[in-house]
Backbone as ProteinMPNN parsed JSONL, in Angstrom:
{"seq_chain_A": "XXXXXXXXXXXXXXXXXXXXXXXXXXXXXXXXXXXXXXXXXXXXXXXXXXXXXXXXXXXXXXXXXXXXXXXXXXXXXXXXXXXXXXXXXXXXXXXXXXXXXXXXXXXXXXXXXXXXXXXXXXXXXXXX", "coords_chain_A": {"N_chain_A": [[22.359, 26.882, -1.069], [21.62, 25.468, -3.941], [18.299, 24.686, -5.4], [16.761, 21.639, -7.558], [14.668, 22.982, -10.235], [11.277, 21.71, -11.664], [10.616, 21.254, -14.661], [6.849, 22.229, -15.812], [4.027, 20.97, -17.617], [1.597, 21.285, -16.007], [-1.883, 22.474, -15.602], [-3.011, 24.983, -13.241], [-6.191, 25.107, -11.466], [-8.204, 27.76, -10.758], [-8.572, 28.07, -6.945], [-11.398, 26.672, -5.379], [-14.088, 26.181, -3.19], [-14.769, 22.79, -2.376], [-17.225, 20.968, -1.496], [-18.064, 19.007, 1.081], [-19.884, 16.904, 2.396], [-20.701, 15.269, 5.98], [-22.853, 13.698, 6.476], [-23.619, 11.421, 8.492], [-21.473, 9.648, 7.85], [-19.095, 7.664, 8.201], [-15.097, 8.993, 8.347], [-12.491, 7.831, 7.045], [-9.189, 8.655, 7.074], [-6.238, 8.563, 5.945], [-2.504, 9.275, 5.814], [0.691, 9.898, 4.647], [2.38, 7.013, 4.877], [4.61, 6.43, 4.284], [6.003, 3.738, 3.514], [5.697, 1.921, 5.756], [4.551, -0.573, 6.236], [3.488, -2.416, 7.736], [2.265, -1.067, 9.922], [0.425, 0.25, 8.597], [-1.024, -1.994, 8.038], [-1.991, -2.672, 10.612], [-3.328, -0.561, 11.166], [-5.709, -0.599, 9.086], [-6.624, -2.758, 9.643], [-8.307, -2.388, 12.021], [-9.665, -0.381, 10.881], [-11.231, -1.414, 9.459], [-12.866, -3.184, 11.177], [-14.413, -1.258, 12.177], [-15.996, -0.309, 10.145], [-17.74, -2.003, 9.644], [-20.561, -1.727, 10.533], [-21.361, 0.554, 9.67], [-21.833, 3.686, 7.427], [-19.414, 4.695, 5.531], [-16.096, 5.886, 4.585], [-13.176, 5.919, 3.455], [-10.0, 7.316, 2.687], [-7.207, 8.054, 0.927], [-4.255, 9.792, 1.454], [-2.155, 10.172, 0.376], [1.745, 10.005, 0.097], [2.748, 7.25, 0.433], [4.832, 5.942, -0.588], [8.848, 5.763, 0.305], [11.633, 5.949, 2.427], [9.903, 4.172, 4.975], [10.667, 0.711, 5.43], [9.19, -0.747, 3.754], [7.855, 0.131, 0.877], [7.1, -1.045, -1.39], [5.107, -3.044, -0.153], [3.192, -1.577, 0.989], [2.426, -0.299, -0.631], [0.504, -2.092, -1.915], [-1.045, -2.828, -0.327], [-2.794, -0.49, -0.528], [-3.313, -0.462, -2.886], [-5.506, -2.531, -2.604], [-8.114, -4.294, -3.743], [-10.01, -5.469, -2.056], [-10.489, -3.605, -0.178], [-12.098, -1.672, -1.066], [-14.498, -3.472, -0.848], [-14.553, -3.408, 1.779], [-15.35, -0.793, 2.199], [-17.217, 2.127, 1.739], [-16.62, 3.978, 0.119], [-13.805, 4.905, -1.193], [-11.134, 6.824, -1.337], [-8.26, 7.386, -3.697], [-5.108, 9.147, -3.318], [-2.13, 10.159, -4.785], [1.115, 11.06, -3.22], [3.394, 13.647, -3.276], [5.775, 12.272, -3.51], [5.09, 9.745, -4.818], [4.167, 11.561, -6.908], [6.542, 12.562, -7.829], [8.302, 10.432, -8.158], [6.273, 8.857, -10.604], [7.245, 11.128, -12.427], [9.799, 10.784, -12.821], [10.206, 8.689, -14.158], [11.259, 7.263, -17.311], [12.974, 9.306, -19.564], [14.731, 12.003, -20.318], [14.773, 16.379, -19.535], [12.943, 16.556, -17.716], [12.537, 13.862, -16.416], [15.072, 13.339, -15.445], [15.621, 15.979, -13.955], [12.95, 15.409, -12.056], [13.59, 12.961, -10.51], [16.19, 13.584, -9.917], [15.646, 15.297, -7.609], [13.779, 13.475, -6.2], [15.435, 11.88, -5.173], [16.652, 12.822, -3.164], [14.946, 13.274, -1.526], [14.68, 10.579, 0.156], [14.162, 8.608, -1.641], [16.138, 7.133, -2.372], [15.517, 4.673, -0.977], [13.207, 3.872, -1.702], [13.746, 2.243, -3.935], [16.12, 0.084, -3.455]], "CA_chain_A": [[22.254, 25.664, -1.85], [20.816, 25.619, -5.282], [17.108, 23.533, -5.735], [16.674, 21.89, -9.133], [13.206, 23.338, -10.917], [10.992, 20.839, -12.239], [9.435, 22.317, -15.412], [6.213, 21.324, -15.593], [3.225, 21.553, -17.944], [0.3, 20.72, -15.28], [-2.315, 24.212, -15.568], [-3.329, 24.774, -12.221], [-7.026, 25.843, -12.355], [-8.408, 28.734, -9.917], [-9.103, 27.488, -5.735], [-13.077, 26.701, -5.446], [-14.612, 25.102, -2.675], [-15.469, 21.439, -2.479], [-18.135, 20.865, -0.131], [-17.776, 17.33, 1.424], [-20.926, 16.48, 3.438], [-20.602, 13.573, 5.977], [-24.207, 13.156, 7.127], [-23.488, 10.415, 9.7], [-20.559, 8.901, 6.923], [-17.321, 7.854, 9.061], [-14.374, 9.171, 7.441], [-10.987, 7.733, 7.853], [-8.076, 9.335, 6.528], [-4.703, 7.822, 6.398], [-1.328, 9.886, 5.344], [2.223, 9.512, 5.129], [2.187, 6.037, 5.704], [6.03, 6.328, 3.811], [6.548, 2.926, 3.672], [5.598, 1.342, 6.891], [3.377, -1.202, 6.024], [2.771, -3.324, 8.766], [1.146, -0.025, 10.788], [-0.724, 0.312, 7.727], [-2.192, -3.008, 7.655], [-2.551, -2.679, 11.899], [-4.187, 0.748, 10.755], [-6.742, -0.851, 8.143], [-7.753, -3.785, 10.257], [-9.217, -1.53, 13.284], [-10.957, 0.769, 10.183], [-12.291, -2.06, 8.42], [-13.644, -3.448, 11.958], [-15.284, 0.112, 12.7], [-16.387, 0.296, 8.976], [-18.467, -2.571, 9.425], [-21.753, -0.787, 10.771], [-22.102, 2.056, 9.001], [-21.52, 4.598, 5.753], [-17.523, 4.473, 5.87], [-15.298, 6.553, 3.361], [-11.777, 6.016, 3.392], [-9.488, 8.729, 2.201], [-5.216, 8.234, 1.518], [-3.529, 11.667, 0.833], [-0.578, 10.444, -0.575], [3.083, 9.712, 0.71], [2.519, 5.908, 0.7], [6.879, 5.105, -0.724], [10.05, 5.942, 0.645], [11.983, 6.358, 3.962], [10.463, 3.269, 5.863], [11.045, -0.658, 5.19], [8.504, -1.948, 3.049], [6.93, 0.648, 0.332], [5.868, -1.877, -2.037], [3.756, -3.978, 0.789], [2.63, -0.383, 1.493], [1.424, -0.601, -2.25], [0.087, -3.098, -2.332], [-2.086, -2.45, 0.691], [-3.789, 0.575, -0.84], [-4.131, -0.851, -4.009], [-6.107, -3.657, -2.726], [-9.789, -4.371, -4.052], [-10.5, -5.469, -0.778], [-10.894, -2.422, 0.646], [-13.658, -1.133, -2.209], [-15.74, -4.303, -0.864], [-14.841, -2.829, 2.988], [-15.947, 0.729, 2.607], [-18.143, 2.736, 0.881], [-15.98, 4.76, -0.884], [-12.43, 4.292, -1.078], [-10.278, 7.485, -2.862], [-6.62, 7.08, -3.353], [-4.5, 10.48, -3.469], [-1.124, 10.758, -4.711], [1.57, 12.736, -2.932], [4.399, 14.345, -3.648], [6.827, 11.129, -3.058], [4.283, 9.392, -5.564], [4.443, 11.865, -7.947], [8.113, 12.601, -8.237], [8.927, 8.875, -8.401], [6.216, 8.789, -11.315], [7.547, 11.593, -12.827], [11.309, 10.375, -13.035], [10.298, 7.954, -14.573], [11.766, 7.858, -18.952], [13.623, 10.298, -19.972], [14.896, 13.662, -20.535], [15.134, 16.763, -18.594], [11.909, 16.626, -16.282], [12.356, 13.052, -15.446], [16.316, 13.741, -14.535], [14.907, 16.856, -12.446], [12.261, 14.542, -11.066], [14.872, 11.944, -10.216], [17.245, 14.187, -8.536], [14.589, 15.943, -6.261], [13.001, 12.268, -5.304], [16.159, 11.084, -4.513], [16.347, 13.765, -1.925], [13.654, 12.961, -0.509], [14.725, 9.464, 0.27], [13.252, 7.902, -2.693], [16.361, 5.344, -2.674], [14.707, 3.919, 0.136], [11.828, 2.961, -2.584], [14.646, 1.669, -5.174], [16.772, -0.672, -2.695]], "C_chain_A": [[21.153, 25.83, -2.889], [19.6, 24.037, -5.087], [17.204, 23.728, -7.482], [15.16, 22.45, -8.826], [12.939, 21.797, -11.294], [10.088, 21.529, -13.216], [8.189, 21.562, -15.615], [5.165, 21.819, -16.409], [1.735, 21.222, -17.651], [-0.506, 21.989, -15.452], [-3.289, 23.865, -13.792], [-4.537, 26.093, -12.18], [-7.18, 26.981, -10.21], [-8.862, 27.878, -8.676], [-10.368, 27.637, -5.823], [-12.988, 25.703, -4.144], [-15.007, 24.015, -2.775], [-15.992, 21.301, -1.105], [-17.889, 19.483, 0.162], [-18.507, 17.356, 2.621], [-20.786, 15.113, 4.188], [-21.51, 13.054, 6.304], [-24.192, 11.725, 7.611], [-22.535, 9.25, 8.682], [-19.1, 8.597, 8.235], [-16.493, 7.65, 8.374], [-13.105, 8.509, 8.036], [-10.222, 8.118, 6.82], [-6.89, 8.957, 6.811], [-3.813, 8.522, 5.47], [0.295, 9.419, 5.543], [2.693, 8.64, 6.071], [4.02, 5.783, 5.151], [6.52, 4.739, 4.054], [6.708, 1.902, 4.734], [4.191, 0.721, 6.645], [2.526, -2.215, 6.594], [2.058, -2.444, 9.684], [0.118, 0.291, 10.129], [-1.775, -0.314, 7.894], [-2.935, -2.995, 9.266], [-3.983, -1.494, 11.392], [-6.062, 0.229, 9.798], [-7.392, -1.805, 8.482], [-8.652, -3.171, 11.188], [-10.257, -0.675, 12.278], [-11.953, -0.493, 9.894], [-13.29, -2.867, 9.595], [-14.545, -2.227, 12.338], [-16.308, 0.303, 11.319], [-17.809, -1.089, 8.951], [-19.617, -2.507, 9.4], [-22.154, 0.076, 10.595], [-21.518, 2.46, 7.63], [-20.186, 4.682, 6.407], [-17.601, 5.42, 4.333], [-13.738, 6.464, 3.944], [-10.916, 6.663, 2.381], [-7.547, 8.175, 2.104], [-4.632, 9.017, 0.995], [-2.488, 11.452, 0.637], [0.814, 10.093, 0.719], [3.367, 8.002, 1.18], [4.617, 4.948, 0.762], [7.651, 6.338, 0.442], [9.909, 6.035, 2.751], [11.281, 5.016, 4.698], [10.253, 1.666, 4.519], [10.725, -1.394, 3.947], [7.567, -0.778, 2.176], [6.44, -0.153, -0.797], [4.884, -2.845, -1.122], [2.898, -3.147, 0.918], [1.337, -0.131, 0.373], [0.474, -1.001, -2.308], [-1.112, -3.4, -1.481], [-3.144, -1.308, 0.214], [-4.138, 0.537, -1.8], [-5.251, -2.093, -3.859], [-7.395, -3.426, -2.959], [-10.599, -4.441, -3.064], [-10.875, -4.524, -0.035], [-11.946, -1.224, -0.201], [-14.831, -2.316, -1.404], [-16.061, -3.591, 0.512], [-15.624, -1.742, 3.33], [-16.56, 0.902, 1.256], [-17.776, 3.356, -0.473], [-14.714, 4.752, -0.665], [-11.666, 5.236, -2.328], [-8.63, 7.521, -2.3], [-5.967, 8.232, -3.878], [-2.842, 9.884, -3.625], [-0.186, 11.223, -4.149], [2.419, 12.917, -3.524], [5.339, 13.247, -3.646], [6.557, 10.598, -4.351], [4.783, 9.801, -6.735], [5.523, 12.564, -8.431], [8.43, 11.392, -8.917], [7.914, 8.748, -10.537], [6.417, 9.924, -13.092], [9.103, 11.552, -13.343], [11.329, 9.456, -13.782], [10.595, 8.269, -16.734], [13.102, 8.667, -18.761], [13.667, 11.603, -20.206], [14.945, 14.773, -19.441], [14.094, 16.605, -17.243], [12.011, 15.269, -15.605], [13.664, 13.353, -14.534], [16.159, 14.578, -13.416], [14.213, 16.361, -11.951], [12.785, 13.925, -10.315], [15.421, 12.602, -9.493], [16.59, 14.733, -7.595], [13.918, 14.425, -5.459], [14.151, 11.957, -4.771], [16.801, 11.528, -2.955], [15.79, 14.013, -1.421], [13.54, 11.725, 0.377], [13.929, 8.267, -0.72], [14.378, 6.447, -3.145], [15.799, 4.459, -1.778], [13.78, 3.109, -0.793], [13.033, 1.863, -3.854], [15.71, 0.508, -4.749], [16.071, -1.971, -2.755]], "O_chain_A": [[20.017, 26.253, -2.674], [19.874, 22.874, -4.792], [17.425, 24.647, -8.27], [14.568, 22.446, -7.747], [13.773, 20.892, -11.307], [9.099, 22.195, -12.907], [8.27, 20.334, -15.621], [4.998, 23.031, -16.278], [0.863, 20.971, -18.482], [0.296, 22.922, -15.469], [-3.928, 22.887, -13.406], [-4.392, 27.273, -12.501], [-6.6, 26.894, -9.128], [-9.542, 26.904, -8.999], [-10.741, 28.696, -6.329], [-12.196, 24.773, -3.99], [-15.988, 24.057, -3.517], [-15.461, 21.447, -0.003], [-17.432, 18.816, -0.766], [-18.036, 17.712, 3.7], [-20.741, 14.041, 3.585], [-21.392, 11.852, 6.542], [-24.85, 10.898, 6.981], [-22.853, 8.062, 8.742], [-18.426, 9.401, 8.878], [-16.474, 6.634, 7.679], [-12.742, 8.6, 9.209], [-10.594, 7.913, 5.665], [-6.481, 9.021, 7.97], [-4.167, 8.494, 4.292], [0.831, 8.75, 6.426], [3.136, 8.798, 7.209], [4.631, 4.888, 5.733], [7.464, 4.576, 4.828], [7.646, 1.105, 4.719], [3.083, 1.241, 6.778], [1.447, -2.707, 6.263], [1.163, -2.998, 10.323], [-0.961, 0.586, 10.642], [-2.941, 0.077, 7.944], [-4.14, -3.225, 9.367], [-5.198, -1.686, 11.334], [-7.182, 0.705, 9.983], [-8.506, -2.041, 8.014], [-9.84, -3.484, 11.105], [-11.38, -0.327, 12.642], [-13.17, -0.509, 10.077], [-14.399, -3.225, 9.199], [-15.575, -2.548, 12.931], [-17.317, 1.0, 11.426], [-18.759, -0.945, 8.181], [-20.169, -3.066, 8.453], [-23.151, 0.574, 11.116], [-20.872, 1.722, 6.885], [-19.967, 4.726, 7.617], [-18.46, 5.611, 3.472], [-13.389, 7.084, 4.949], [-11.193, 6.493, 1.193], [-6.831, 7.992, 3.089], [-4.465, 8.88, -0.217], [-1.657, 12.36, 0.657], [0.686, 9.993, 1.939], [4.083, 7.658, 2.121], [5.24, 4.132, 1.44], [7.211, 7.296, 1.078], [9.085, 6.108, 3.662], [12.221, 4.449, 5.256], [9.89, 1.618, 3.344], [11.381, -2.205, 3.293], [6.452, -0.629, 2.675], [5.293, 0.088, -1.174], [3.875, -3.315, -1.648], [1.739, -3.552, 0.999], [0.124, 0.08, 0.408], [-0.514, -0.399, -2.729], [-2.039, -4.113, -1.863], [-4.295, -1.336, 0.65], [-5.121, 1.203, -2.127], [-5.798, -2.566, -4.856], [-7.919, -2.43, -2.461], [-11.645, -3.802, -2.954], [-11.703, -4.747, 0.847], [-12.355, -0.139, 0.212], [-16.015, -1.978, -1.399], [-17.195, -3.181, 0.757], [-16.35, -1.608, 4.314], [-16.52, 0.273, 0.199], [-18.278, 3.322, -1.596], [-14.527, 4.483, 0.522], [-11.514, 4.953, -3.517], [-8.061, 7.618, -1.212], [-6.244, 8.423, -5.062], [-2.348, 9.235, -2.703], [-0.285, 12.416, -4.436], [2.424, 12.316, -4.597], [6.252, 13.905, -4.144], [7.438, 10.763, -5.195], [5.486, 9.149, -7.508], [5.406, 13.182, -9.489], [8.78, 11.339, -10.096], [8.609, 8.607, -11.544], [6.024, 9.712, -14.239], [9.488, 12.305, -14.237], [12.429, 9.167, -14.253], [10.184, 9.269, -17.322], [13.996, 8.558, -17.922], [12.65, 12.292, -20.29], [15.153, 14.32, -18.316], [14.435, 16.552, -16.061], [11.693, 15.208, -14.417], [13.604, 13.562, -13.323], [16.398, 14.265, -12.25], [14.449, 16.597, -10.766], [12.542, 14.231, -9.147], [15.287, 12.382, -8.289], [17.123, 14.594, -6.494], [13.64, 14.403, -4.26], [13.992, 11.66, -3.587], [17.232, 10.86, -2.015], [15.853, 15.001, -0.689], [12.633, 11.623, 1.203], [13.272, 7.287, -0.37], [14.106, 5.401, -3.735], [15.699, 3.292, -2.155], [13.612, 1.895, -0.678], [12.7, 0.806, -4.391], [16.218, -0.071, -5.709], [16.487, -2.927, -2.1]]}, "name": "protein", "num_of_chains": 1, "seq": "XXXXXXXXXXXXXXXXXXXXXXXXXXXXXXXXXXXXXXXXXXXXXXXXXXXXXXXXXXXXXXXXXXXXXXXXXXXXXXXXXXXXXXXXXXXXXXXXXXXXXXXXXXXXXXXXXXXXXXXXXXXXXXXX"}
């Protein structure tokens, strides 16, 4: 079975270390929450009660749409402001789901190749 390409003109620079010190910081990290946004919000009430007493950093690596129920609530959960007042630091990652979907987006050949690779991913799930 043939994969489309997606041509792409991102330059991808050389691997370097990033040091990431947590000197008594508590990190939480949340992934491939795909659309399940009521485990999310279960997920973000227990941080934001743990985050209350100390240096907090909250981390989301991406995969927030497709595949389950609700990826705009999902949205809409990790875009909230509220959770800059909760934690310390608050970075929001992208993934691959993410950046297909905003890559399909327009016209021409890279969004069409974007488009047909998200949609094989379950990306009508996000479009329903």
């Amino acid at each position: 079975m043939a994969t489309a390409s997606i041509p792409c003109a991102l330059t991808v620079s050389d691997w370097r270390d990033a040091p990431f010190r947590v000197d008594g910081e508590s990190v939480f990290a949340i992934g491939d929450v795909h659309g399940c946004a009521d485990q999310l919000s279960a997920l973000l009430e227990q941080a934001t009660e743990l985050a209350a007493n100390s240096a907090t950093r909250l981390i989301f690596l991406g995969d927030l749409i497709c595949r389950g129920p609700s990826s705009l609530a999902a949205l809409a959960k990790w875009s909230a402001r509220s959770l800059d007042a909760a934690f310390d630091n608050v970075h929001r990652l992208a993934g691959n789901h993410e950046q297909l979907l905003m890559l399909s987006i327009g016209g021409g050949d890279v969004a069409e190749s974007a488009r047909s690779k998200w949609m094989t991913m379950d990306g009508d799930t996000f479009v329903k």
